[in-house]
N, C-alpha and C positions, 0 to 999 in steps of 0.2 A: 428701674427694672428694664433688660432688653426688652425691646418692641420686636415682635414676631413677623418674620416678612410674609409676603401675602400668598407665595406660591405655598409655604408651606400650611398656612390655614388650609387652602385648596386641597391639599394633601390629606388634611386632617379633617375634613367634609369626606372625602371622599373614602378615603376608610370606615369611617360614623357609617357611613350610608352603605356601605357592605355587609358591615356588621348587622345595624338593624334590618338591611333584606335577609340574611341567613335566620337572622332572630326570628323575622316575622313571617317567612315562609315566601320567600323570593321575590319581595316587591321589587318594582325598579327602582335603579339606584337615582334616576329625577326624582321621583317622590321623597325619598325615605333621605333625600339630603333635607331637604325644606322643614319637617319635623327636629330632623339633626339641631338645624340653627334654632328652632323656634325652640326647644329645651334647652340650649346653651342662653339665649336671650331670656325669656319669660320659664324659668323653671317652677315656679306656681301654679300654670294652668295645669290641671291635672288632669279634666276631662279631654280640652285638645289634645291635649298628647299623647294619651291612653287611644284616641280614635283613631291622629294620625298613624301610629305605629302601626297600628293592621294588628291583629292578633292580640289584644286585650293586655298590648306589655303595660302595666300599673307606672302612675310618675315617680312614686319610690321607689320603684326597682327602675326605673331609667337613669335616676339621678348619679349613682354612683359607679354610671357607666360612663355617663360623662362626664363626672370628673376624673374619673381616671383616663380617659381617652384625650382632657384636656393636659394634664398633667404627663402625659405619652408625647402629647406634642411640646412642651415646653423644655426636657429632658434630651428628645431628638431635634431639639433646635441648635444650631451651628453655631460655633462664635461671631463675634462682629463682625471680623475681620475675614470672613467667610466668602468664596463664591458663590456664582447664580445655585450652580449643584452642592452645594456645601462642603468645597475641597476646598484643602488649603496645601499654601505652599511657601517653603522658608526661602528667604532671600537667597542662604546660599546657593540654591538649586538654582535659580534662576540668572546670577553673572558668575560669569563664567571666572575659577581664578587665575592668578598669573600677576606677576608683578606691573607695576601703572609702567614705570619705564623700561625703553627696550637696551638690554644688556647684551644683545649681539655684537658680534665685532664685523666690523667694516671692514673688505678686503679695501687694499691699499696699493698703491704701487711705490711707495716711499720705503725706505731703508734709513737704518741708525748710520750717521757718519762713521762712529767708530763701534767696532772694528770692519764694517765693509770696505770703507772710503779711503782712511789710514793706513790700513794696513796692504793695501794693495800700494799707494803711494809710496809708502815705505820702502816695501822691494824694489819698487821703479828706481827711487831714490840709489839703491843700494848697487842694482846693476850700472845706472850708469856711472855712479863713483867706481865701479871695480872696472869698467871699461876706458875712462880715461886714464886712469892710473897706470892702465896696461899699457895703453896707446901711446900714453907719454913717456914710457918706458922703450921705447923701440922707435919713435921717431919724432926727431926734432922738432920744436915748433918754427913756421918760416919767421924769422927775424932779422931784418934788415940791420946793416953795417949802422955802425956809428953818425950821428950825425954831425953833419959838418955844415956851420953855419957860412963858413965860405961860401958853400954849395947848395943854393935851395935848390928841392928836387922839382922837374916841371914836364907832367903836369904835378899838382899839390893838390892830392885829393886828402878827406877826411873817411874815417872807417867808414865801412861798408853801411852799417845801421846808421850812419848819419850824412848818407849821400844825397837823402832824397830831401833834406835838407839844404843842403847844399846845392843842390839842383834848383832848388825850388828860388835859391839866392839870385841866380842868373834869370829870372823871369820877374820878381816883384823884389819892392822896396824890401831891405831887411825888416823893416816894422812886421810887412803884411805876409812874408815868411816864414819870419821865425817868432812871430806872434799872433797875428789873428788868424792865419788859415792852419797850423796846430789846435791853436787855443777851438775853433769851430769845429775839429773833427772829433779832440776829444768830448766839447760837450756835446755833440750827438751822439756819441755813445754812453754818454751817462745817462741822457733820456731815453735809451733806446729801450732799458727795461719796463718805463714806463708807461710807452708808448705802444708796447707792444706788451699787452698782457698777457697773449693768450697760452695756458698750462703744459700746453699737447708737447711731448717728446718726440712726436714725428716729423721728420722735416717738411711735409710735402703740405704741412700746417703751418709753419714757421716762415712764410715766405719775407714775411717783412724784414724780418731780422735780420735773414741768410743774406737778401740782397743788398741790405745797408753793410753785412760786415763784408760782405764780397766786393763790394764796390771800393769801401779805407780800402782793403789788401792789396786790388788790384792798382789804384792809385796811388798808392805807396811803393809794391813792387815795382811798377812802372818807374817811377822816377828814382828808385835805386838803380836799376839795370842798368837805365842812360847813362844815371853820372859814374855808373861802373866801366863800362865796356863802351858807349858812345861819345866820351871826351878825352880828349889828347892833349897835346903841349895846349899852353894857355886858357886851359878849360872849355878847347875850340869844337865843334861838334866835327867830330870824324867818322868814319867808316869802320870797324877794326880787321874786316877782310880785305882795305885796302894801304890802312894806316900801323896797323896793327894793333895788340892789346897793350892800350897802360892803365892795367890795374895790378894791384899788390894786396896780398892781406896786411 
């Protein structure tokens, strides 16, 4: 059987004890609780109780006052699961709902390759195939006479994209030109993405990068120019404001 909590005994004295002050002609309600209990305890004594009451109430007519006033409290008793005031409240009310994970979306700053990326490449593709096509329609390409091995041309340069090559022949052994100091620029650009991690599309973040790739360009341009426009017969370093220009596409 539930056990009745204590505030609401309290309760149920203190109602008893109003009721027998009305009953008995306005006793106070200290007094007329103390007979309360002692007729719920010893409901036998008949003359106590009959005295306590004030006003001659008989213990047969007390008795089936409080039983019912006991059975009033056991009816207005709360369930277990009850607060201090005997409310209650269903779980839903109390979390709040919504799903556990969050199904927002993340702005981005990334884009799908295709069709952003593609299709703009594409066009590029496309104008400058329709621009050479036209250019080579209307003018020759420069192409040098026949050669004649009688004749070597001097000075004897290599195309333009492989001067700085060539250039580089006149300074160190062919091993450390045309292998290790390539071979070392390209691998620091292979490590450069790793080296540089950081995500930001800004340049003025990107310092690392910008000045390793500006430094290969300018070191490469450089040493094309020279063996462009700064060497003459015998691959001799000359002036071309005073030697003139030998270069050729």
């Amino acid at each position: 059987m539930t056990e009745i909590p204590e505030h609401l005994l309290k309760r149920a004295q203190e109602a008893k004890a109003k009721a027998a002050a009305k009953k008995g002609g306005g006793a106070p309600s200290g007094e007329a609780g103390a007979p309360t209990q002692a007729s719920e305890t010893t409901p036998g004594d008949g003359p106590d109780a009959a005295a306590a009451g004030g006003g001659g109430v008989a213990t047969q007519e007390r008795a089936p006052a409080t039983a019912t006033t006991a059975t009033a409290a056991r009816a207005a008793a709360p369930p277990v699961a009850a607060g201090p005031d005997g409310h209650t409240q269903r779980l839903l009310t109390v979390v709040k709902s919504g799903s556990i994970q969050d199904v927002r979306a993340q702005p981005t700053d990334k884009v799908h390759t295709w069709p952003h990326l593609l299709v703009v490449e594409f066009v590029a593709s496309l104008v400058v195939t329709a621009f050479l096509l036209v250019f080579s329609a209307f003018v020759n390409a420069p192409l040098l006479t026949l050669a004649n091995f009688n004749l070597t041309p001097n000075p004897s340069k290599a195309p333009w994209y492989f001067l700085g090559l060539q250039e580089l022949l006149t300074m160190f052994h062919p091993m450390v030109a045309g292998v290790t100091i390539p071979g070392i620029g390209i691998f620091a650009l292979i490590l450069a993405p790793y080296i540089d991690r950081n995500p930001s599309n800004k340049p003025e973040d990107r310092k690392f990068a910008i000045s390793l790739m500006t430094v290969h360009l300018m070191f490469w341009a450089t040493l094309v120019i020279i063996g462009s426009f700064f060497r003459g017969p015998g691959f001799n370093f000359v002036f071309p404001w005073n030697e003139g220009l030998f270069f050729e596409l």
